[in-house]
N, C-alpha and C positions, 0 to 999 in steps of 0.2 A: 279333573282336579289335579293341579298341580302337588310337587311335593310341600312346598314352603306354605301352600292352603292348606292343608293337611296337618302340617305341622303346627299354625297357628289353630284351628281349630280344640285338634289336640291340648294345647295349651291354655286355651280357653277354657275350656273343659276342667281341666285341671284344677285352674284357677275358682272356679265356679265351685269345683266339689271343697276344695279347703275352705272354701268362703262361710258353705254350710260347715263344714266343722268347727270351725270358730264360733259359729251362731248358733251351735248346738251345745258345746262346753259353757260359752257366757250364760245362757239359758238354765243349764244342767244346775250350777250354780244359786240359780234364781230358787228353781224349782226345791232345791238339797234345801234350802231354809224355808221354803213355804209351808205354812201348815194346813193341817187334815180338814178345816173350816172353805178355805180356798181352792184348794183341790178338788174337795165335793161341788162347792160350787160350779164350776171350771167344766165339772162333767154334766154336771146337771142343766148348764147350760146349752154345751152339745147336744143335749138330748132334742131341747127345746128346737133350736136351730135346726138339727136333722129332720121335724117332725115339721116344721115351717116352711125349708125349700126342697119337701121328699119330691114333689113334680119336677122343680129342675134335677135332682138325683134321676129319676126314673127317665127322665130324658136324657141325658149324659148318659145312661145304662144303655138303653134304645141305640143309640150310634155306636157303642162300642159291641151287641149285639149284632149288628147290622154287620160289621167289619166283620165278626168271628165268623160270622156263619155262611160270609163269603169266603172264609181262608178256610174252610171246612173244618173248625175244632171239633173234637171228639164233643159224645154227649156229654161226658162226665164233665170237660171242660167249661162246657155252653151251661150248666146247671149251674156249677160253681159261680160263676160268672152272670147270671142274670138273676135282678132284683124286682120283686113287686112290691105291691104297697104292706103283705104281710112281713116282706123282710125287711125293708124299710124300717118298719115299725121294730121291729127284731133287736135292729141296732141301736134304735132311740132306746129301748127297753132293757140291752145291755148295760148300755153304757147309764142308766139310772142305776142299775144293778150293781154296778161296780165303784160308785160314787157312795154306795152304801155301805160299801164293806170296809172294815177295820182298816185304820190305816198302818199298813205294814211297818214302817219310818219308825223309828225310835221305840220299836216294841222290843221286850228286852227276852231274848230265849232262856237265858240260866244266870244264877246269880249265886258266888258262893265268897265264903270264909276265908283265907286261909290261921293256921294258925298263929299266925306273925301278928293278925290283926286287920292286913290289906284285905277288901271289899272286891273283890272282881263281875262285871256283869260284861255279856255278851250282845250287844245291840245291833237291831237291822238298819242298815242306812243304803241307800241308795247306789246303785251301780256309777252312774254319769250319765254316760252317753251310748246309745243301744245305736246298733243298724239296725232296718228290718228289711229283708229282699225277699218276694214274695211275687207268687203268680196268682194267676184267674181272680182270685175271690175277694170283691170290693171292701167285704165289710171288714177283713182282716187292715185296711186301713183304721178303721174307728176302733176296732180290739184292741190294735199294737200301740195308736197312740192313748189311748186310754189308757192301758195296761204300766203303760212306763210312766205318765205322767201321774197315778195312783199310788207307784211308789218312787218318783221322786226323780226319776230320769228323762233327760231330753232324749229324741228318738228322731232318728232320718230315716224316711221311710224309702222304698224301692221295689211300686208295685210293677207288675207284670205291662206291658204295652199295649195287653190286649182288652185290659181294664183301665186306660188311661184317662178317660172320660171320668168313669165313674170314681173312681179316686180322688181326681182333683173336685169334683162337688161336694165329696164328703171331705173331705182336708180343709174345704173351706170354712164348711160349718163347725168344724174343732175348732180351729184359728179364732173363730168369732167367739166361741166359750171362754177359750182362754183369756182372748181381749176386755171379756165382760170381768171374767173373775179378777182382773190386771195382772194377769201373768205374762210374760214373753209369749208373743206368738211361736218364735223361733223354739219352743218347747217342742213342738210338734211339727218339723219341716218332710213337705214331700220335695223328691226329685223329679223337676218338672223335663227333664231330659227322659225320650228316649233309646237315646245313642246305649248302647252295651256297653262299652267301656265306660261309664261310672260306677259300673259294677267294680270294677279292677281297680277303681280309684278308691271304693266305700270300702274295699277288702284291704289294701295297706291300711286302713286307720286312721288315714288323711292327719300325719302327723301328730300321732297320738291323741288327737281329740278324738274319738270312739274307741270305745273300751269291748264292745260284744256285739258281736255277729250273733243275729237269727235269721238262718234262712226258714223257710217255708215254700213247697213247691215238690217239682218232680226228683228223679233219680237224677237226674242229669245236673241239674241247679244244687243239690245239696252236695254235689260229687266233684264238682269246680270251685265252689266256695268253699269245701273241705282242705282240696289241694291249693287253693290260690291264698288262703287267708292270712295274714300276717298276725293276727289278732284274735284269740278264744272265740269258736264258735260254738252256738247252742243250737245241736241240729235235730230237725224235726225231720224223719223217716219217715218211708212209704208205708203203708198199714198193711200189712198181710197176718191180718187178723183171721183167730179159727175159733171155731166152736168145735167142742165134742160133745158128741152124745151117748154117754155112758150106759151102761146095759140097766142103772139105775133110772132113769130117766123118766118122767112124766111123760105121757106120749103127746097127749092134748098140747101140754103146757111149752112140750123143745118145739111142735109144730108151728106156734103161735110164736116165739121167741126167733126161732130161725128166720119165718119169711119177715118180721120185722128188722133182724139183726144183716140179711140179704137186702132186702127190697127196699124199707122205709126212704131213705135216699141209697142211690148207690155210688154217688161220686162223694162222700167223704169217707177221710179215709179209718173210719171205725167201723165203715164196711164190712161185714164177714164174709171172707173173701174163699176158705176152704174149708167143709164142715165136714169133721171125721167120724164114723158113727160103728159103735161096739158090734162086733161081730152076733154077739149073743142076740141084737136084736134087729140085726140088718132086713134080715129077710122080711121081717113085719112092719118093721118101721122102713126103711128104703123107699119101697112105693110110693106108701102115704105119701114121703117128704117130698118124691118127682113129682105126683099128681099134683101137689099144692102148687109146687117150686113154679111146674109148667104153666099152671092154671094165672099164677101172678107173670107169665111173659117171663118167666128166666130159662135164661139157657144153664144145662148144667154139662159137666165135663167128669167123669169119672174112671178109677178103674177099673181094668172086668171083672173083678167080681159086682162092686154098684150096676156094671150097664147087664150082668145074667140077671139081675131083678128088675128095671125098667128098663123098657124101650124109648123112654125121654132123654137118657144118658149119652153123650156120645163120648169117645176116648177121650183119655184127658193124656197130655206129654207132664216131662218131669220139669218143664218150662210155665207148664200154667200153675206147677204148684208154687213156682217162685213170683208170681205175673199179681200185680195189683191192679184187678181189672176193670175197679171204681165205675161197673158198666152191669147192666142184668145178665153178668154170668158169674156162676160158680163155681168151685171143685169139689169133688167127693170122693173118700175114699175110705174103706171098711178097715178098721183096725182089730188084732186079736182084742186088747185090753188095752189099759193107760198106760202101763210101758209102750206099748207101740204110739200110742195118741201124745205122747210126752218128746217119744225119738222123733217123730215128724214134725212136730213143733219146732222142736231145737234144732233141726234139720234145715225146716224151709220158714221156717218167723221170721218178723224182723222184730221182734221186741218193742211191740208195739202195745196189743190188746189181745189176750186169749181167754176163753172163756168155758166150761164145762159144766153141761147139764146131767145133774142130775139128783136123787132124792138120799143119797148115800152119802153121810153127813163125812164116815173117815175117807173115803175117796175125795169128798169135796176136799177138804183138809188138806190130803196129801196134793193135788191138782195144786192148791195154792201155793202152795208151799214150793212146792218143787219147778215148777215154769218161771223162766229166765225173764218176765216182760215188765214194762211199766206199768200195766193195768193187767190184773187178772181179777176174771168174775166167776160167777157162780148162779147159776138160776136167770139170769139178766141178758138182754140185747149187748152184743160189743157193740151198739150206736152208742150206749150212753157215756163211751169214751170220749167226752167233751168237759171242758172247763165249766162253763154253767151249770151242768149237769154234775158236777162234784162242788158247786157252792161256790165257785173263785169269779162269780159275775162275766166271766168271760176267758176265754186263753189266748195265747199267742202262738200258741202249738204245742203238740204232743211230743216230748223229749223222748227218743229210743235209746239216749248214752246214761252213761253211768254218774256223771259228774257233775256237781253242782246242784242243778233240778232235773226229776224224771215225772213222764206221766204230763199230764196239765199242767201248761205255766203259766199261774196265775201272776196277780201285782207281787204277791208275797216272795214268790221264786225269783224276781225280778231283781232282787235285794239283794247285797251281801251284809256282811257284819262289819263292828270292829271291837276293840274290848275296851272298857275302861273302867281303871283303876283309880278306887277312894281311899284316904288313907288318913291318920290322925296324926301324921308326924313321922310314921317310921324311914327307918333307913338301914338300907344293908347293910348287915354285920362282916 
């Protein structure tokens, strides 16, 4: 290829990405005055549609299957990434879910006096225009554009290449919801490129029409859209989620919570990925948890003092403690007390989801209190670090930052404010 190919390609390209940003601001617009009536509709439709062409879905799934598992993805990948008729169903069932919930737009958080006589309220209204860049997992197409078009924003989506099938069959069936509800299609645009550098293009802003980056994806993807992005990103981190097992601890009850908070799936990322457990009760409880751990097919990784009590253990490096390894293995490692279970947290977390078992209501307390993460539990799987599973009919991802939304981001976090002022005449004195 020449350079002057090259370059017009390039510019093609270009051309092509502002085109969507224009058709996502005119859209945004649409969407900012439509109402809670419309919207539900618009989803409700989707639903319908998903549930009508799920067989061309599952076959668009089947070929981009086909490709991964010729380029050898990981399993965690390949799980992410394939759809049956349960999950199929999953997404129709979301996205009814989230058609159902309040609508975020014009709810008003606080409303006050002042003495003067001026009325001030604080209202949620709609962001604009979201990116969404995102690997492996199809149905994070129907989340992202559900999720933005619930509260009010146009969304350009930018799945993974490895899911390009399956994305564009479900992009379609959104398209047609909206078309039924009369909304812009262009509410909900995927990138049908793809070349990489639209990434580079979606991360300027494409001339200010996109207001917020979400990535979703690996270390690597949130790690370039962090440094590339010209425009607020809302980033979703790797989960290096821990449970501990406190010397209070049900023994039955952390047994049964661990291999689900491990095993249930292991490639998302509220996986419990290092589980620390009180020295007081290592010795008795350790075994038990290898004999189960082993029995369910997981490999565990620990250090010697876990592997002087099972021979299922093998070394663990200070690399697997930092290692999200969305796979059937674990880490382990014996702590004096919840100062040490709190120092390794904060050590090797990413601020994601941590969890502590046990029956000891001021240790629970202080465990909550004290842990830096967007979710912390108590008694509970860290699987149930999901959007639907906190009531928001779906997320767009789990936020590890501080700013704006943490935790699940649901339609509602999707929003900002603005304020507005009632008045009966006054005027500054």
């Amino acid at each position: 290829m020449t350079q002057s190919e090259t370059h017009l390609l390039d510019t093609n390209l270009e051309s092509y990405m502002f085109d969507l940003g224009k058709k996502a601001r005119a859209a945004s617009r649409a969407l900012r005055l439509a109402d809670a009536k419309t919207k539900s509709l618009a989803l409700s439709q989707m639903a319908k549609e998903v549930r009508t062409v799920s067989n061309d879905i599952l076959n668009a799934n089947a070929l981009d299957m086909k490709v991964a598992h010729s380029k050898g993805l990981s399993g965690a990948m390949l799980d992410r990434l394939e759809l049956n008729s349960d999950r199929i169903e999953g997404i129709a069932v979301g996205l009814e879910a989230i058609a159902a919930l309040p609508d975020p737009v014009g709810s008003v958080d606080e409303t006050w006096t002042q003495p003067n006589g001026l009325t001030f309220s604080k209202v949620r209204v709609p962001i604009g225009v979201i990116g969404m860049i995102y690997e492996s997992r199809p149905n994070v197409t129907a989340d992202a554009g559900a999720l933005c078009l619930k509260s009010g924003n146009a969304c350009i989506l930018r799945g993974g290449s490895e899911s390009s099938n399956s994305n564009h069959a479900i992009h379609r069936a959104l398209t047609a919801g909206l078309e039924i509800a009369g909304l812009p299609s262009d509410a909900i645009q995927l990138i049908t490129t793809i070349d990489r550098a639209a990434v580079g293009h979606l991360l300027t802003g494409l001339n200010n029409d996109v207001d917020l980056i979400i990535p979703r994806g690996g270390k690597s993807l949130i790690k370039r859209v962090q440094s590339d992005a010209r425009i607020p990103v809302l980033a979703h981190l790797e989960g290096l989620c821990h449970t501990y097992v406190h010397a209070a601890a049900e023994e039955t009850m952390a047994l049964k919570i661990i291999l689900n908070a491990k095993m249930r799936r292991t490639g998302v990322c509220g996986s419990t990925e290092t589980v620390l457990i009180d020295r007081a009760i290592a010795e008795v409880f350790t075994p038990k948890l290898a004999d189960a751990l082993n029995a369910a097919g997981c490999e565990m990784r620990g250090d010697t003092d876990c592997r002087d009590l099972s021979t299922h253990i093998i070394p663990a490096t200070d690399t697997d403690y930092l290692t999200e390894h969305l796979a059937a293995i674990v880490n382990m490692r014996i702590v004096d007390d919840i100062n040490m279970a709190l120092a390794h947290i904060d050590t090797y977390g990413s601020g994601h989801t941590d969890c502590i078992l046990t029956e000891d209501n001021d240790i629970a307390t202080r465990f909550l209190r004290d842990i830096d993460s967007a979710i912390c539990m108590h008694n509970t799987s860290t699987q149930f670090a999901d959007g639907g599973e906190f009531g928001f009919g779906a997320e767009i991802g789990i936020s590890t930052g501080r700013l704006h939304a943490r935790g699940p981001v649901g339609a509602q976090h999707l929003t900002t404010y603005k304020y507005t002022v009632q008045s009966s005449g006054q005027i500054r004195p």
